[in-house]
C-alpha positions in Angstrom: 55.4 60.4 -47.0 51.7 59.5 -47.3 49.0 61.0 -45.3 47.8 58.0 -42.9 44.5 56.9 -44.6 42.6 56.7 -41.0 43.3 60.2 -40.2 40.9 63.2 -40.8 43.5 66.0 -42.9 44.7 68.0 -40.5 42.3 70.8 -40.2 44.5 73.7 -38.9 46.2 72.7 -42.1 43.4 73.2 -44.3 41.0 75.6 -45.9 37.7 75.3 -47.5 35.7 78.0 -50.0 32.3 77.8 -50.7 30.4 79.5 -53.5 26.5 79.7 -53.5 25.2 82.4 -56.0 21.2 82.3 -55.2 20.3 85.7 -57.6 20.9 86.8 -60.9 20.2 89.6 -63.3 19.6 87.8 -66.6 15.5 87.2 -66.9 16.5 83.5 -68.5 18.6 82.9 -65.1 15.9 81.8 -62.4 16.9 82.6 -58.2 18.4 79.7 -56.6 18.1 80.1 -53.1 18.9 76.2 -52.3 22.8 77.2 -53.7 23.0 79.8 -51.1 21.4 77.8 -48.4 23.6 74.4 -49.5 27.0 76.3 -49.4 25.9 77.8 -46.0 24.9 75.0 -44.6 28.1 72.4 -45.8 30.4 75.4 -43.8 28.3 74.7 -40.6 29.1 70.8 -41.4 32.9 71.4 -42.1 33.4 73.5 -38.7 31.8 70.6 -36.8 34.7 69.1 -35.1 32.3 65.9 -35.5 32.9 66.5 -39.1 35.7 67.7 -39.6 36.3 70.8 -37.8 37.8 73.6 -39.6 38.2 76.7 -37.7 35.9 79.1 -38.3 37.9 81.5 -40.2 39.2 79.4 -42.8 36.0 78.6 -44.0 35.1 81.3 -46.6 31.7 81.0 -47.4 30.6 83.2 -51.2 27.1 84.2 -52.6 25.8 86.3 -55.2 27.5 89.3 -54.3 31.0 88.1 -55.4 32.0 88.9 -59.0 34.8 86.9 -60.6 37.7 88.2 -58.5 36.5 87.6 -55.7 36.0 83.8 -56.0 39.5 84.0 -58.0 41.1 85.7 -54.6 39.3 83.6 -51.8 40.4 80.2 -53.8 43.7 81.7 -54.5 43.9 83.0 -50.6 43.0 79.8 -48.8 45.0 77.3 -51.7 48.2 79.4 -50.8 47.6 78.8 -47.2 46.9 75.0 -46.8 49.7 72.6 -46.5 47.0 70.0 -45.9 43.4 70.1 -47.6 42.0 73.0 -49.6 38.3 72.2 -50.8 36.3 74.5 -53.3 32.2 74.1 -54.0 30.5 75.6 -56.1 26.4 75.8 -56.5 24.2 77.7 -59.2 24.0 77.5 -62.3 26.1 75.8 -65.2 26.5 76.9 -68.5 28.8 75.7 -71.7 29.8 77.1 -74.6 30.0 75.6 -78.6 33.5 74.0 -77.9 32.0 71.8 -74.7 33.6 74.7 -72.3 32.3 74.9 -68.5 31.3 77.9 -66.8 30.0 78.7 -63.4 27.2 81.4 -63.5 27.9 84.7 -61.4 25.3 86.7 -60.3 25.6 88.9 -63.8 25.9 86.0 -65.7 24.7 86.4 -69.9 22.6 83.1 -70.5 23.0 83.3 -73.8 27.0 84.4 -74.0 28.6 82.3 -71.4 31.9 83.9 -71.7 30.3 86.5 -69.7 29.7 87.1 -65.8 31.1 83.6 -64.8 33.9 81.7 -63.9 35.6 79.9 -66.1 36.3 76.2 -64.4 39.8 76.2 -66.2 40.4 79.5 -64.8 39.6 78.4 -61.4 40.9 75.0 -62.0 44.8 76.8 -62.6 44.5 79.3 -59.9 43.5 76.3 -57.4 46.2 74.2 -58.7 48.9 76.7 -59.2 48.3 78.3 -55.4 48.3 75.6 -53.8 51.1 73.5 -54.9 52.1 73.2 -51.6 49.0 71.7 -50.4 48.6 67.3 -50.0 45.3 67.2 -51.2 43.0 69.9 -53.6 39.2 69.0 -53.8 36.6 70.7 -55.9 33.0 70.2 -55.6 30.2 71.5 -58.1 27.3 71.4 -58.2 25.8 72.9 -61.1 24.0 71.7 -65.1 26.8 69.7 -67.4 29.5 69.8 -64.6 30.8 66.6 -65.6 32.5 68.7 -68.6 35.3 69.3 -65.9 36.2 65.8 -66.6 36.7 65.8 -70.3 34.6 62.7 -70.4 31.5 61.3 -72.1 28.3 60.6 -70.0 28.8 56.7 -71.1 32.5 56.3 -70.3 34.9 56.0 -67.5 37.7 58.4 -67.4 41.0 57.6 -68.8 44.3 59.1 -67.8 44.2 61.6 -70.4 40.5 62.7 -69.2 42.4 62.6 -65.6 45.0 64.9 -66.9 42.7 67.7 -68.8 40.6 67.6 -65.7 43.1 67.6 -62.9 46.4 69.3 -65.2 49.1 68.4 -62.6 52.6 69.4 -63.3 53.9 66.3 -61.7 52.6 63.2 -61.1 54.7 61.2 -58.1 54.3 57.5 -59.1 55.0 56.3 -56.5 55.8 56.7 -52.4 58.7 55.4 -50.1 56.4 52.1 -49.4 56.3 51.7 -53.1 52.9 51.8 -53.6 50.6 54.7 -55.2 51.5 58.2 -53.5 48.4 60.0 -52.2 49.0 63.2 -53.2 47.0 64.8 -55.9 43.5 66.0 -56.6 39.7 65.1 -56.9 36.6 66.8 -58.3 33.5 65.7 -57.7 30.4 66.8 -60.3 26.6 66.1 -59.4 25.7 65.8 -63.4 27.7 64.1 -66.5 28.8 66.6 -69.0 25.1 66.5 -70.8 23.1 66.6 -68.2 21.3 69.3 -65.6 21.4 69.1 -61.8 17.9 69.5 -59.9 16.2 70.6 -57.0 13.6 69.1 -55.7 9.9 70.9 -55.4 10.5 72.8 -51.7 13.5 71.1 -50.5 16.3 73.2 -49.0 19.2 72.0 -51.5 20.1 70.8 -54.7 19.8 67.1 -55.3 23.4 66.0 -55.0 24.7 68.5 -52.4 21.2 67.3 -50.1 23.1 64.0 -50.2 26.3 65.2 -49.7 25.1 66.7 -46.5 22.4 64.2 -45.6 25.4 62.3 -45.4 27.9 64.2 -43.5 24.8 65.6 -40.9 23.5 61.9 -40.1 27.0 59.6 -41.2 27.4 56.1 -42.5 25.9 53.2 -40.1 28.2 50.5 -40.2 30.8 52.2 -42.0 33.7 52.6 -39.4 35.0 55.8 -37.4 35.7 57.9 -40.7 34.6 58.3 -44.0 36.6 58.5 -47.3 35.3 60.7 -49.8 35.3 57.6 -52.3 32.5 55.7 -49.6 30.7 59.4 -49.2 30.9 59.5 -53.2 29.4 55.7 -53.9 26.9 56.5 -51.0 25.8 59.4 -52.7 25.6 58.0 -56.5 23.7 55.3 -55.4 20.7 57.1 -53.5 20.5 59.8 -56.7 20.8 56.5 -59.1 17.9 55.2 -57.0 15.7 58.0 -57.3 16.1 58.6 -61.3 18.7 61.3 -60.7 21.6 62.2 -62.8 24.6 59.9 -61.9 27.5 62.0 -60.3 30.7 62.2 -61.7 34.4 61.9 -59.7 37.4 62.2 -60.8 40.1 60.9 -58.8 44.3 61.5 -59.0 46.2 58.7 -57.3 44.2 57.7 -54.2 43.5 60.7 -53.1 39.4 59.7 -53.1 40.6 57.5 -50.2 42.8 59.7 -48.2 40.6 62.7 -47.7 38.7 61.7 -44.6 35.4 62.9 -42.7 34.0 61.6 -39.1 31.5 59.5 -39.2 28.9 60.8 -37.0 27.0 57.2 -37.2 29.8 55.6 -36.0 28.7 53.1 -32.4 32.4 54.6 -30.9 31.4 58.3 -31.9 30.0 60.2 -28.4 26.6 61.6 -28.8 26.2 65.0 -30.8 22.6 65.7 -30.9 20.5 64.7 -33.1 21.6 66.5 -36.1 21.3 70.1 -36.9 19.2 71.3 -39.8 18.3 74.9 -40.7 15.1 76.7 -39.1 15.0 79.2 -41.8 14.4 76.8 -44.4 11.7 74.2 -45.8 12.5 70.5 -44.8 10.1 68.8 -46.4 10.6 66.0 -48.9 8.4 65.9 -52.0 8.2 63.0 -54.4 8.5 65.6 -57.8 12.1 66.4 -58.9 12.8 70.0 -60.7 16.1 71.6 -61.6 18.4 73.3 -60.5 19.3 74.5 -63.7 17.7 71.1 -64.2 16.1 67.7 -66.2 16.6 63.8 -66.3 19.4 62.3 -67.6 16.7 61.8 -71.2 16.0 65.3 -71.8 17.0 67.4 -74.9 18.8 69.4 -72.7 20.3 72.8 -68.6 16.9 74.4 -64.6 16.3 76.1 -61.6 13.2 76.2 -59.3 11.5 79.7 -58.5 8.3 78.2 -56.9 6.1 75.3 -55.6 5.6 72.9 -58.4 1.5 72.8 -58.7 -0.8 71.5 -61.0 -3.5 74.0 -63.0 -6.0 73.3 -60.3 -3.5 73.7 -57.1 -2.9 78.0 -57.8 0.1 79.3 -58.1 3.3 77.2 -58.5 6.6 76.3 -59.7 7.9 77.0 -63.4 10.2 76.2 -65.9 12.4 78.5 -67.8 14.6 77.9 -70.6 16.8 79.6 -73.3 16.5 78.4 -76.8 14.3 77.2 -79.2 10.9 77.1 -80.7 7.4 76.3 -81.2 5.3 76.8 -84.5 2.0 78.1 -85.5 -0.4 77.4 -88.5 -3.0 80.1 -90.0 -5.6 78.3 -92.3 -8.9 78.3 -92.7 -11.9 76.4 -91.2 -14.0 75.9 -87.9 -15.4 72.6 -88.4 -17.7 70.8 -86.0 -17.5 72.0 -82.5 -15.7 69.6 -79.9 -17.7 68.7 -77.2 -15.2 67.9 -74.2 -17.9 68.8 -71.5 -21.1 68.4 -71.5 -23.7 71.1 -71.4 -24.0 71.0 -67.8 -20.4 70.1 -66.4 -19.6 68.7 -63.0 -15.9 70.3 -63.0 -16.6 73.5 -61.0 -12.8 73.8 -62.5 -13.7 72.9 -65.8 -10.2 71.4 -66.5 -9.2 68.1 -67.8 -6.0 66.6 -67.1 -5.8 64.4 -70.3 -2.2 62.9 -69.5 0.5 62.6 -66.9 3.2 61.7 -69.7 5.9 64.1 -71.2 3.8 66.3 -73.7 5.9 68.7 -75.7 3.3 69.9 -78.5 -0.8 70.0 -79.1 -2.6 71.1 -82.3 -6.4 70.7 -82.9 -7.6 69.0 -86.4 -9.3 71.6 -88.5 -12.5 70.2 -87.8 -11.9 69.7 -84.2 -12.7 66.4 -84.1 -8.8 64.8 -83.5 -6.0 66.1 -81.3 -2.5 65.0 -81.6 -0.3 65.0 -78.4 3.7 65.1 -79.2 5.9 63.7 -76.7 7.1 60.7 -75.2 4.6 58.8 -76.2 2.9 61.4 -79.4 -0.9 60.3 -80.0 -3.9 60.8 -81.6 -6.9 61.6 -79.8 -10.5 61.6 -79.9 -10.9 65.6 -79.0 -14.9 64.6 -77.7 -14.0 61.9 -75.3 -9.7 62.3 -75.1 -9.6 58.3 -76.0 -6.2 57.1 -77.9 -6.9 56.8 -81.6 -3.5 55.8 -83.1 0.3 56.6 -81.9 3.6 56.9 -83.3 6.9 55.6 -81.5 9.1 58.5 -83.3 10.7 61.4 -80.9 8.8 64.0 -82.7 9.1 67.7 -81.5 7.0 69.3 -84.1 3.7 68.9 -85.4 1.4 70.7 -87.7 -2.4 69.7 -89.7 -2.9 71.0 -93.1 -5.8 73.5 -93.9 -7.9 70.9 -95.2 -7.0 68.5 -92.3 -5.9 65.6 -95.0 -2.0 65.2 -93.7 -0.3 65.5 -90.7 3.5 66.5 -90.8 5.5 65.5 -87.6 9.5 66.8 -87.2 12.2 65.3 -84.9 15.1 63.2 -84.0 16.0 59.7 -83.7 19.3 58.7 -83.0 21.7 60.5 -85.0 19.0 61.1 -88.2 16.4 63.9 -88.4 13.0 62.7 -90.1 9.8 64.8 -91.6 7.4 62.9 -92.2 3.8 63.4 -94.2 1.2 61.1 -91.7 -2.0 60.1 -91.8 -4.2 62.5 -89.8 -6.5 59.4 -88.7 -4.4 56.4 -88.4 -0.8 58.1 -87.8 1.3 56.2 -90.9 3.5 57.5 -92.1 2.7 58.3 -95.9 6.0 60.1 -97.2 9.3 61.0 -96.0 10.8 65.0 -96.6 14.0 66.1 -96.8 15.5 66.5 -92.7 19.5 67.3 -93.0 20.6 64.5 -90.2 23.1 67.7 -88.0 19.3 69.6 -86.9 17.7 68.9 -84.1 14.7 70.8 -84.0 12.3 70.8 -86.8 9.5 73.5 -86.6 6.9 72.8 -89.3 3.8 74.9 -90.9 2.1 74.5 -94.0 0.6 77.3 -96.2 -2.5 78.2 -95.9 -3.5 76.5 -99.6 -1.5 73.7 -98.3 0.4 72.7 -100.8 4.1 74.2 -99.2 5.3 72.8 -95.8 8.1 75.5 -94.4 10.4 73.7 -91.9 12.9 75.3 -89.7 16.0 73.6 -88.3 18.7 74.1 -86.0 21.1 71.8 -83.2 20.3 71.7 -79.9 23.5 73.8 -78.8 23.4 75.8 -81.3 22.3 79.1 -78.9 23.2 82.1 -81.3 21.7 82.7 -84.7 25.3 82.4 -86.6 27.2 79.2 -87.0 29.6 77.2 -89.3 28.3 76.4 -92.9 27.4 72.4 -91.7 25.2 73.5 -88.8 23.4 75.7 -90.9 22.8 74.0 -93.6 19.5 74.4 -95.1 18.4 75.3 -91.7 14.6 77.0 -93.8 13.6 75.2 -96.5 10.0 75.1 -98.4 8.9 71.4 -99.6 6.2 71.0 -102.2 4.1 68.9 -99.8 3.1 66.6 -103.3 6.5 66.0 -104.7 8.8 66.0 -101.6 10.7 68.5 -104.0 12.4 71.7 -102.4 11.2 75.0 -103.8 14.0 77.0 -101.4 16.1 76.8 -99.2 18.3 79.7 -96.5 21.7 78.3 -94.6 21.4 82.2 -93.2 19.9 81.9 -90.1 19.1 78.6 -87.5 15.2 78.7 -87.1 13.4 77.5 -84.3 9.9 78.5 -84.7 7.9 79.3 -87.8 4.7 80.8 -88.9 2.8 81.4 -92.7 1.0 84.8 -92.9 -3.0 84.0 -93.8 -2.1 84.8 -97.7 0.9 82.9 -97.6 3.3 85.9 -99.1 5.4 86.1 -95.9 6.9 83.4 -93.6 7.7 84.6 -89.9 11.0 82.6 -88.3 12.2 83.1 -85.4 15.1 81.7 -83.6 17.6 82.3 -79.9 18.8 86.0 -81.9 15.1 87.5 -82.9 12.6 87.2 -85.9 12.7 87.2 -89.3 10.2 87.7 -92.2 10.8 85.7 -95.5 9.1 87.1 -98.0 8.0 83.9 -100.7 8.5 85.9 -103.6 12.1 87.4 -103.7 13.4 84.7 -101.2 14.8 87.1 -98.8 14.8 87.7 -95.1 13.8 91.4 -93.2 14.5 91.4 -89.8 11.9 92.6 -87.2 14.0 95.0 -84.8 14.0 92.1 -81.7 17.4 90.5 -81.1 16.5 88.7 -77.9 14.8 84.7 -78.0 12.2 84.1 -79.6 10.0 80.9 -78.8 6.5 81.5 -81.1 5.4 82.9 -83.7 2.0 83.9 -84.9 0.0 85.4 -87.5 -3.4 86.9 -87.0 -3.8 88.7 -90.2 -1.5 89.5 -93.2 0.4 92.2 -91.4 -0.3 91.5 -87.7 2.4 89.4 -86.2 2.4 87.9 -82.8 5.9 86.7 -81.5 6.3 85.7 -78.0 9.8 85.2 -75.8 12.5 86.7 -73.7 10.6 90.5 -74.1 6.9 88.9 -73.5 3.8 88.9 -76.0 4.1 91.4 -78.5 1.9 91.7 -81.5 3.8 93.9 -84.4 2.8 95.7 -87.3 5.3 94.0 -89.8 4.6 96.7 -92.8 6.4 99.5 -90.1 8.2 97.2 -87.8 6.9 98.6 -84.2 5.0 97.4 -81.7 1.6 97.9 -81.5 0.5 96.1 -78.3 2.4 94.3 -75.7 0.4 91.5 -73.5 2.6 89.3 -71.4 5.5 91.3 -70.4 7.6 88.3 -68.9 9.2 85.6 -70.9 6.7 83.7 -72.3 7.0 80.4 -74.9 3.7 79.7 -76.5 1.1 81.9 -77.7 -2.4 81.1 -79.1 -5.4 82.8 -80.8 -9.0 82.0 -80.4 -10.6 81.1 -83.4 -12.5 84.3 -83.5 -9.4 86.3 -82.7 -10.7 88.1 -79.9 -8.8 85.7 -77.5 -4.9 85.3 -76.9 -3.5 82.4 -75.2 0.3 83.0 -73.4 1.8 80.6 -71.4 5.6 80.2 -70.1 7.6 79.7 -67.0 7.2 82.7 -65.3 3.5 84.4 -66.0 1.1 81.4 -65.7 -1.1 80.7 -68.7 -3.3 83.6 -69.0 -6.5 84.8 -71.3 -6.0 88.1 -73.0 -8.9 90.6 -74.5 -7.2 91.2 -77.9 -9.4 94.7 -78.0 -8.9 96.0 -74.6 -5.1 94.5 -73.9 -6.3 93.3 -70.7 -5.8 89.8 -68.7 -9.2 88.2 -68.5 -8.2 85.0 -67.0 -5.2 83.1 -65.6 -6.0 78.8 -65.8 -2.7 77.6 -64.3 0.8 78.2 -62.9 2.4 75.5 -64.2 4.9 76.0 -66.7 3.5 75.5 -70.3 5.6 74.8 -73.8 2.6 74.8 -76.5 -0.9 76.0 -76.5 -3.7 75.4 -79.0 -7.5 76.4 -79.3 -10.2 74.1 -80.8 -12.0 75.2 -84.0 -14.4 76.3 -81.8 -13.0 78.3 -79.4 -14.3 76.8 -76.4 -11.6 74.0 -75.2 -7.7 75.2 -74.9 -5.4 72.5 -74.5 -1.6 73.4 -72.9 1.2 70.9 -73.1 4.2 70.8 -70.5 7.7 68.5 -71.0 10.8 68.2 -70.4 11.7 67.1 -74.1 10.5 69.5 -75.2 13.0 71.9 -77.0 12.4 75.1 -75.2 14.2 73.5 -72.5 17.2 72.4 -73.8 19.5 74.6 -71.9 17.7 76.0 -68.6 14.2 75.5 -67.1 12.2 75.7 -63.8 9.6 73.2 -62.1 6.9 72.3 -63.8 4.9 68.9 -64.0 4.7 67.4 -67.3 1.5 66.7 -69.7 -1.5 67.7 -71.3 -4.3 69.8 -70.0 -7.3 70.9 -71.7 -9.5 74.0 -70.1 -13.1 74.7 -71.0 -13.3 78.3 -72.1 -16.6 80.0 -71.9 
């Protein structure tokens, strides 16, 4: 018969597993020590007999030690045992695959295959529902990037039965109990992100985002709310404070009632005896800071999967948080011409720190004018800019994610998305209009741009956002490289052979360096053919610095190759970097990333000369002059459309002397 709603489930009848995997192997899989923490400190919560009060010994609590098996066993162990409740959590980090496929990260988790070193959430969606048929109630918790794909749902639409039915896959569905109404048997899950989104962690708190609520919640209770709480009222509770606060909207998925049946004490209850004021962790940091990250994280509005490794800072606060993601690219344009020096500071500055923050807002790309006189800012809201005195020139309302000047600084070619349509545009380097529309297949994405150094060819690259390999079907890749005769719009060529996320002309314009998730690529103009450089990991950026001298930068660092032989003939940054730059003089390099700060390299000696900031940085680019480096951060931009770590978004500029 059906469990009395005003009871807690019986807890000598239940079981609870809880999964927090805080380290990985993979370099593009950033610690998570709030998973670890959170699953630690939700078993204190569910032993509490003012919670709920499990025994201690059927509370299995997993971290990153625990391969695949192991979670299989403990959930198969503790589902075969409970007649009553079984509950399963899961934090770290989420990954999915082409066909919309979840996967819960392991501690040898491959980012970029996610078939491997995870957990499958059908797999461990059967064994919890096969093992523990005999159990009233089966809950499963997750907190973890595009968890809402264990619902079968879009981010925009309620669940229907059928969504109900891939999610919770019951073999039998009672329809009704001996009062007549709606049994209570059955399942939930509960997800902290829709299927497209990331989950975060904030800047130095203890726990992810939705699970900090989940236990804020359980720890301090429900005023007003009555002697027990329902996971539906916990649930509502929860999505409202993380819908408050800009968060991604959790997801639950309900069989039956069952959302009301599962029951927890309300510690704020006026009838509930004192106990304590409630318990918190002395091991960990508790204090509350205004800047969201991930935890494989983003908002609900960017491209798209984060995880913090540090304290979020800004380039004048040291050492911070970062920002790491998988895929895709930036671009880089060799062409002549120092034009008229900038003059951002004057002679005799009064920034001991000599660094400007020139915007707050999401900046996803920077390039100089060749005569150093404009700027041009792509993001949220992409601009033009006096470079002497930062003021807004002209803007453009398009999503761009690309940008490039020609040689002669005449035209300005911007890439991107809006809506369901790609666009390339030809602009206006003064005003911003638009002055001619390219060829943009509407299936890509991204939209890397760079024009030859005569300019008079525009190469652009293309790929999908999810696209995280360098094969596909024949539609994603179509004409994912193509060259554009900047005068007619016409294409001169075109490649479905590879996506490309990042591209680069050589200085004589015979060879075209592309670079995507699977390595680098040299098209040579004449013959129309790609060589592969001997890489095979991500590749963000690509750079030329003379007609055999390549720069790439990525998941192996800063290398600068020799591309007649194919080796390696210097190595800066060793960690995974995403933008690279070169002084105008060439005796500078610029890397910046998630991971090793933005530093200043000696191109003769190989040596670090200079680090500017912490924060994470997606794009770099020197004046003509060589004395003002600007560094853009984002969230839309599209190195972080599947993982990242902290970073604070916009536009720097550092004087270099």
């Amino acid at each position: 018969m059906p469990a009395n709603p005003m009871k807690v489930p019986d807890p000598k009848a239940s079981r609870a597993v809880l999964v927090g995997v805080d380290a990985y192997t993979h370099p593009d899989l950033a610690p998570l020590s709030a998973a670890a923490a959170a699953a630690q400190r939700l078993a204190t919560l569910l032993r509490d007999p003012t919670v709920w009060g499990l025994p201690g010994n059927q509370v299995t609590v997993l971290g990153a030690g625990a391969a695949t098996e192991d979670v299989l066993g403990a959930v198969r162990d503790a589902a075969s045992a409970a007649t009553g409740t079984v509950m399963v959590y899961f934090a770290g980090h989420g990954l999915r695959d082409r066909d919309e496929r979840l996967y819960l990260a392991l501690r040898d988790a491959d980012a970029d295959h996610p078939q491997i070193g995870t957990l499958s959430y059908l797999t461990l969606r059967d064994v919890m529902r096969q093992a523990g048929y005999r159990a009233r109630y089966r809950m499963l918790v997750l907190d973890c990037c595009y968890s809402g794909l264990a619902g079968g749902m879009n981010a925009s639409t309620a669940p229907s039965r059928s969504d109900l039915a891939r999610a919770l896959n019951e073999p039998h569905i009672p329809r009704t109990g001996p009062d007549g109404g709606a049994d209570d048997y059955g399942n939930l899950v509960l997800t902290s992100a829709p299927p497209t989104q990331r989950s975060f962690v904030r800047p130095g708190s203890a726990y992810p985002e939705f699970t900090g609520e989940l236990i804020k919640t359980l720890d301090e209770g429900i005023p007003g709310a009555g002697p027990l709480l329902s996971m539906e009222l916990i649930w509502h509770r929860i999505r409202a404070r993380l819908r408050d606060q800009g968060s991604p909207e959790p997801q639950q998925f309900a069989q039956n009632t069952v959302a009301r049946q599962i029951n927890f004490r309300n510690r704020a209850a006026a009838a509930m005896p004192s106990h304590g004021p409630p318990s918190a962790p002395t091991d960990l940091p508790t204090e509350t800071p205004t800047t969201r990250q991930a935890i494989p994280p983003t908002d609900p509005d960017a491209p798209d999967n984060v995880v913090p490794t540090r304290r979020l800072a800004t380039p004048e606060s040291g050492r911070g948080a970062r920002r790491r993601t998988l895929v895709l690219g930036t671009l880089a344009v060799v062409g002549p011409g120092i034009g008229a020096a900038v003059t951002l500071w004057p002679e005799k500055t009064t920034q001991p720190s000599k660094v400007k923050k020139l915007t707050a807002s999401p900046t996803a790309e920077v390039a100089f004018s060749p005569d150093g006189k404009t700027l041009v800012l792509i993001g949220s809201d992409s601009q033009l800019r006096d470079a002497g005195t930062g003021a807004i020139i002209a803007t453009f309302n398009e999503t761009s994610i690309s940008v490039a000047f020609s040689p002669d600084g005449k035209l300005l070619a911007t890439g991107g998305k809006s809506g369901s349509s790609s666009f390339l545009f030809l602009r206006d380097p003064v005003t911003g209009v638009a002055l001619a529309t390219l060829s943009a297949p509407s299936q890509l994405d991204m939209l890397p741009v760079a024009f030859s150094p005569d300019g008079k060819t525009l190469a652009c690259g293309g790929a999908v956002w999810w696209s995280v390999d360098g094969t596909g079907n024949t539609e994603d890749m179509k004409d994912s490289f193509r060259l554009l005769d900047v005068t007619t719009g016409s294409v001169i060529a075109t490649s479905a052979q590879y996506n490309v996320r990042a591209v680069a002309f050589s200085p004589g314009g015979k060879a075209i360096a592309c670079a995507n998730s699977n390595g680098c690529w040299l098209w040579d103009v004449a013959s129309q053919t790609f060589t592969a450089l001997p890489i095979g990991r991500t590749t963000h950026a690509v750079t030329f610095i003379s007609p055999d001298q390549l720069i790439t930068s990525g998941a192996d660092g800063t290398r600068l190759w020799d591309i007649t032989t194919k080796r390696i003939t210097a190595t800066f940054a060793t960690g995974h970097t995403y933008t690279v730059a070169v002084s105008p003089d060439g005796k500078t390099l610029a890397t910046g990333g998630p991971y090793d700060d933005v530093r200043l390299w000696d191109m003769a000696t190989r040596r670090t000369i200079g680090t500017l900031t912490a924060n994470t940085t997606h794009s770099l680019a020197f004046s003509p002059d060589g004395k003002t480096l600007a560094g853009a951060t984002s969230k839309q931009s599209t190195k972080n459309a599947s993982f990242g770590v902290p970073y604070d978004e916009g536009c720097w500029l550092w004087h270099i002397s």
